[in-house]
C-alpha positions in Angstrom: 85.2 106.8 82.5 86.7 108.0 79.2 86.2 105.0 77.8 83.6 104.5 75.3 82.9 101.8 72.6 83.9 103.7 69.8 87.5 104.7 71.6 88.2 101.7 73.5 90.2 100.5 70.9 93.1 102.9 72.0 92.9 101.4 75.1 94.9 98.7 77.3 92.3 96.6 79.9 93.9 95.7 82.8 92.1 93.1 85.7 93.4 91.9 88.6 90.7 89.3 90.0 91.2 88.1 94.1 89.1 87.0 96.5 89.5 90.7 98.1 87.8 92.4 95.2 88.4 92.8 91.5 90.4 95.7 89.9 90.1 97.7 86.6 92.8 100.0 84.9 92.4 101.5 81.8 95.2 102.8 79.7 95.4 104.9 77.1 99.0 104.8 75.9 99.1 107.5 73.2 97.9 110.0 75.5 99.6 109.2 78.4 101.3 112.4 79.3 97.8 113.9 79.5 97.2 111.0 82.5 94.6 109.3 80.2 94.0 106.5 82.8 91.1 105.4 84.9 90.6 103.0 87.2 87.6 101.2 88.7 87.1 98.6 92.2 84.6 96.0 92.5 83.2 94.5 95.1 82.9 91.4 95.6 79.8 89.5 97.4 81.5 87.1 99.7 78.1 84.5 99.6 78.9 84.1 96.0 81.5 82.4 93.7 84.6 83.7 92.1 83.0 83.1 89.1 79.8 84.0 89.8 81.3 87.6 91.1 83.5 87.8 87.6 80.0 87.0 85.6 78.1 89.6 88.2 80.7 92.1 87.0 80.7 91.7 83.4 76.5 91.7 83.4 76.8 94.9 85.3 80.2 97.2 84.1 79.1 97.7 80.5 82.5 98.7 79.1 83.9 94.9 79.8 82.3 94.4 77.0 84.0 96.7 74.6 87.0 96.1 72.5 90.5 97.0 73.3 93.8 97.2 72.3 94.8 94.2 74.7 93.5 92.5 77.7 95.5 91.7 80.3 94.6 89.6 83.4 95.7 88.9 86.3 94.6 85.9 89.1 95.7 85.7 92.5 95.7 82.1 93.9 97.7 80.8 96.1 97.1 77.4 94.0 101.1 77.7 92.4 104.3 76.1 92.3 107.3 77.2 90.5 109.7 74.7 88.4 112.9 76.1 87.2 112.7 76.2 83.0 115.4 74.1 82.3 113.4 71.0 83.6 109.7 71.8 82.3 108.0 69.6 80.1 104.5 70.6 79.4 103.5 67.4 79.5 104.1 66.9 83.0 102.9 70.5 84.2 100.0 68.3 85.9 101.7 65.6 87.6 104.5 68.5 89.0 101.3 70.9 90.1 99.7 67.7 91.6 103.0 66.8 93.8 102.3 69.8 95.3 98.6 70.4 95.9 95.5 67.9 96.3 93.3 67.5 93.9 89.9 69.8 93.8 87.0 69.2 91.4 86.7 71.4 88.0 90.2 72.5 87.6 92.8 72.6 84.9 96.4 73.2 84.8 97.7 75.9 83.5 101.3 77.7 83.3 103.2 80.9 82.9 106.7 80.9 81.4 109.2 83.4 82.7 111.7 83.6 79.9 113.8 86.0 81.6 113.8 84.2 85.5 114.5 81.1 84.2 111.3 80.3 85.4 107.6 78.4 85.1 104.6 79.5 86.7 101.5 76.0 87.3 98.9 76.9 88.5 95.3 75.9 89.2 92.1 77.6 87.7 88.6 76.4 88.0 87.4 75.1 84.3 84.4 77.4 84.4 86.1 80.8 85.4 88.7 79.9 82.5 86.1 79.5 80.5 84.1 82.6 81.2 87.1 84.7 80.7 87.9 83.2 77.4 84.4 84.0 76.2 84.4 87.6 77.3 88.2 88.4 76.1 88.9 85.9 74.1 92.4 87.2 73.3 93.3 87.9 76.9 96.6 87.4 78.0 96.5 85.8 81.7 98.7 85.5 84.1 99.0 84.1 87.8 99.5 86.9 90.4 103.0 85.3 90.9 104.1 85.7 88.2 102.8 89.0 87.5 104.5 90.3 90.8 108.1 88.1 89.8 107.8 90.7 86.4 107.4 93.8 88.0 110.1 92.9 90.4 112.3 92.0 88.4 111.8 95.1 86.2 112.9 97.2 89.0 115.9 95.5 90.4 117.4 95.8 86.5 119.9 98.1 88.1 120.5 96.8 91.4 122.0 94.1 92.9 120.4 94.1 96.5 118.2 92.1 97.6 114.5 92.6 97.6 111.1 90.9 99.2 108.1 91.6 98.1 105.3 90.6 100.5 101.7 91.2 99.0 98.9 90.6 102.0 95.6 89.4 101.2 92.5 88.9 103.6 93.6 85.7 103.9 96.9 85.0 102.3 100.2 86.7 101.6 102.5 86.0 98.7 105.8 86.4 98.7 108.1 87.0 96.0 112.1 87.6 96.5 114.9 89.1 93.9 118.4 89.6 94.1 118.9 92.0 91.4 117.5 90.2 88.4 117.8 87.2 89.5 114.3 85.1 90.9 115.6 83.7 94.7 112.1 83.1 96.0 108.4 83.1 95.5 105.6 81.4 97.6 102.3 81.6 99.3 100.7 81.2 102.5 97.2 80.9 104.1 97.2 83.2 107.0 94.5 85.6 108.0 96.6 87.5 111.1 99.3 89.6 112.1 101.2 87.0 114.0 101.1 85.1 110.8 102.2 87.3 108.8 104.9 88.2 110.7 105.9 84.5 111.1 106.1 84.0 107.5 107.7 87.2 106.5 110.6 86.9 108.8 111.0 83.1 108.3 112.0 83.6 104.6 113.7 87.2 105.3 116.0 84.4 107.4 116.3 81.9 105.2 117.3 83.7 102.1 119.7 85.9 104.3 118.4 88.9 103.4 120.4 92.1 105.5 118.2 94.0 107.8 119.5 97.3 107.1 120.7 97.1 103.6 118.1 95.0 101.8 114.0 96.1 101.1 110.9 94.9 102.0 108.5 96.2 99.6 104.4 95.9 101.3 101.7 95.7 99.9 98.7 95.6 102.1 95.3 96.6 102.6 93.9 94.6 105.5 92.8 95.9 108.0 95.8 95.6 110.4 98.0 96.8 107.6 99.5 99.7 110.0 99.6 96.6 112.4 102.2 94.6 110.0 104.0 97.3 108.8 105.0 98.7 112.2 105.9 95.4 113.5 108.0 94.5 110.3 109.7 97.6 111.2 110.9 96.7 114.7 113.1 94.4 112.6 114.2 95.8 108.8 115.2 99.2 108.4 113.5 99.6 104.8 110.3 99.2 104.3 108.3 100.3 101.5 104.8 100.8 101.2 103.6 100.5 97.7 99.8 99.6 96.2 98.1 96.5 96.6 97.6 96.5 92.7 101.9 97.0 92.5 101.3 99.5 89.7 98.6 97.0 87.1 97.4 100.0 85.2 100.7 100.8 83.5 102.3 97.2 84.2 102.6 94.7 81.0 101.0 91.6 82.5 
């Protein structure tokens, strides 16, 4: 990497952090036309936590440790629920997340605003993980996958009015995230670890939001391994599908 402790300053730290692996994007915005970017996958060791990996990585990547011109971070968890804005009360961000999800030990409440959808992001993150990030960036700005994914799809519907899915698939969940130009229809996530699944789910909402099979988009982002599997049988049904990274862009995304 082109990183190093006395540059990083110059430099934007992206993480994405999911049960599938972490990823790393770094960003050097002054220089970007000379494609000053790297970019870095970890492994994760399934025996172990999610915070045990995160702590594993820091001990080992020495330049999580440097300073940088912002941190941005990125969790997927299926542990979300959206509340429209107009009816959020900080307050009750536990007793809303709680209506939705039971109870597991060590975690807080947490929430993303979405100024622009009209929106609120709660979600659930295990007190020690939050912790450990904290210490390590402690000006990190973190967000829930959702409503990292309901930015970037909003960003690029600014000009459009058609509808678009965006269905992210993980080893063992797929989130789904749905805009009619700039305006936030849908967003959700489901446990479900095959095609069939997939498929199901997909489909179900295409359906229910009325979505047209040959002039709205699917955007996919997959990396299982029956990705070619899902995409192909997505296909037999909507006419545009569009492959795009699992990450959806994070090295030059605002998180």
């Amino acid at each position: 990497m082109q990183v190093t402790g006395s540059n990083s300053h110059q430099y934007i730290l992206s993480i994405r952090l999911s049960a599938d692996g972490f990823y790393f994007a770094l960003l050097n915005q002054k220089v970007k036309e000379n494609d000053d970017s790297s970019t870095y996958n970890y492994k994760v060791d399934e025996s172990l936590s999610f915070t045990a990996n995160l702590k594993q990585a820091i001990e080992e990547l020495e330049w999580l440790s440097y300073k940088y011109k912002a941190v941005n971070i990125e969790l997927a968890t299926q542990r979300f629920t959206l509340v429209p804005l107009d009816f959020f009360e900080e307050e009750h961000a536990e007793t809303l997340f709680y209506q939705n999800f039971q109870k597991v030990d060590n975690e807080v409440v947490e929430y993303n605003v979405l100024q622009k959808n009209n929106a609120v992001v709660v979600y659930g993150i295990d007190k020690v993980l939050l912790a450990l990030i904290y210490h390590t960036f402690p000006e990190a700005h973190l967000k829930v996958q959702a409503a990292a994914l309901i930015d970037r799809l909003s960003l690029l519907n600014r000009k459009t009015e058609q509808k678009q899915m965006l269905c992210v698939v993980g080893k063992d969940c797929m989130t789904i995230v749905v805009m009619e130009g700039h305006h936030l229809l849908y967003g959700n996530s489901f446990h479900c670890t095959h095609t069939t699944d997939r498929m199901y789910y997909a489909l179900y909402v295409w359906k229910l939001l009325g979505l047209d099979q040959t002039a709205d988009e699917m955007l996919l982002a997959c990396n299982t391994t029956d990705s070619e599997e899902i995409k192909m049988e997505l296909e037999k049904y909507i006419s545009n599908i569009k492959p795009v990274d699992n990450c959806f862009d994070l090295e030059t995304a605002e998180l």
